[in-house]
N, C-alpha and C positions, 0 to 999 in steps of 0.2 A: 427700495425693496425692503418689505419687513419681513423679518429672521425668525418665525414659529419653529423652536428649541421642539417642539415634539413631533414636528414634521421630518426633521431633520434624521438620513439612513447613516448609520454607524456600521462601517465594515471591517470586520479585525481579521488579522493572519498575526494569528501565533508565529514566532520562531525558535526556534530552538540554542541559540547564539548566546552569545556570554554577552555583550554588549547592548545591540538593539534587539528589546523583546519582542517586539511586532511595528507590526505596518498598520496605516489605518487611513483608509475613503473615506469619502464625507460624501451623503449624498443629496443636493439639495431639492430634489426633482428635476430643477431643469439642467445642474449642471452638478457635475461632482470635483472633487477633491482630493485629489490622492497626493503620497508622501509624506503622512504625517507617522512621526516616528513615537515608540515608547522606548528608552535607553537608558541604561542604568545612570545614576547621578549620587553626587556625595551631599545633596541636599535633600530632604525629603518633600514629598509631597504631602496633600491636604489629608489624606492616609496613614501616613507616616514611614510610608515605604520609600529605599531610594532610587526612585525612579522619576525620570522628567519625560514632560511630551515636547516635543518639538515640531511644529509645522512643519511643510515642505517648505524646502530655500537653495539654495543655489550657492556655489564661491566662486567671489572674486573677487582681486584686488585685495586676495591673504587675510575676506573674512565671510565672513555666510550672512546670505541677505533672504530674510524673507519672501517668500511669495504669496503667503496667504495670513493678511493679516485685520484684526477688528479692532477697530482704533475704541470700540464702546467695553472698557474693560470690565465694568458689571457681565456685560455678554457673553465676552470670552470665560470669565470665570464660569458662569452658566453653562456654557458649550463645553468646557474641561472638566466637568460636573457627569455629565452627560456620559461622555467617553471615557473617563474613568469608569465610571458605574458597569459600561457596553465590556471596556478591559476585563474586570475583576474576574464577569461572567462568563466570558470567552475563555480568559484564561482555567477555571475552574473547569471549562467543559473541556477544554483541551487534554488536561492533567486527567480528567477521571477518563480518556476516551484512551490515553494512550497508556495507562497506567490499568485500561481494562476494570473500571472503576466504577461501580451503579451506586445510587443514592442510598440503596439499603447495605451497602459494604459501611456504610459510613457508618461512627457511633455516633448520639445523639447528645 
């Protein structure tokens, strides 16, 4: 199966939580993805913000294992590329929705 990055649906749920910011689907057409976390981290991301994504995974055996994963890590950088970008945006419309916020409030 080849992986068209701009076919691919990004679905994001803001949270409001001190730890995990959101949740995030993956949608491939035929099948989707869910469980994929944004959480606060003491290392920064490609942004510079600290913030990590983590796939959906499971524990056991006193460690968390994967469920979704792309052994092609050019890819996965690509696809974290992606959903960062999907973040930034969601998060921005969240903030101005709930904060009662229109583009022309903003300075320039």
């Amino acid at each position: 199966m080849k992986i068209e990055l701009d076919k691919i649906g990004v679905k994001i749920k803001i949270l409001d939580d001190k730890k995990t910011k959101a949740i995030i689907g993956l949608d491939f057409g035929d099948f989707v993805v869910k469980g994929f976390r944004v959480q606060e981290s003491q290392y920064e991301n490609y942004k510079g913000d600290l913030l990590w994504l983590t796939p959906p995974s499971y524990q056991g055996g006193g460690r968390y294992h994967p469920m979704f994963y792309i052994p092609n890590k050019e890819l996965w950088k690509d696809m974290e590329v992606k959903i960062w970008g999907e973040y930034y945006k969601q998060q921005d419309e969240h903030f101005k929705k709930r904060l009662d916020i229109t583009d022309d409030d903003l300075p320039i």
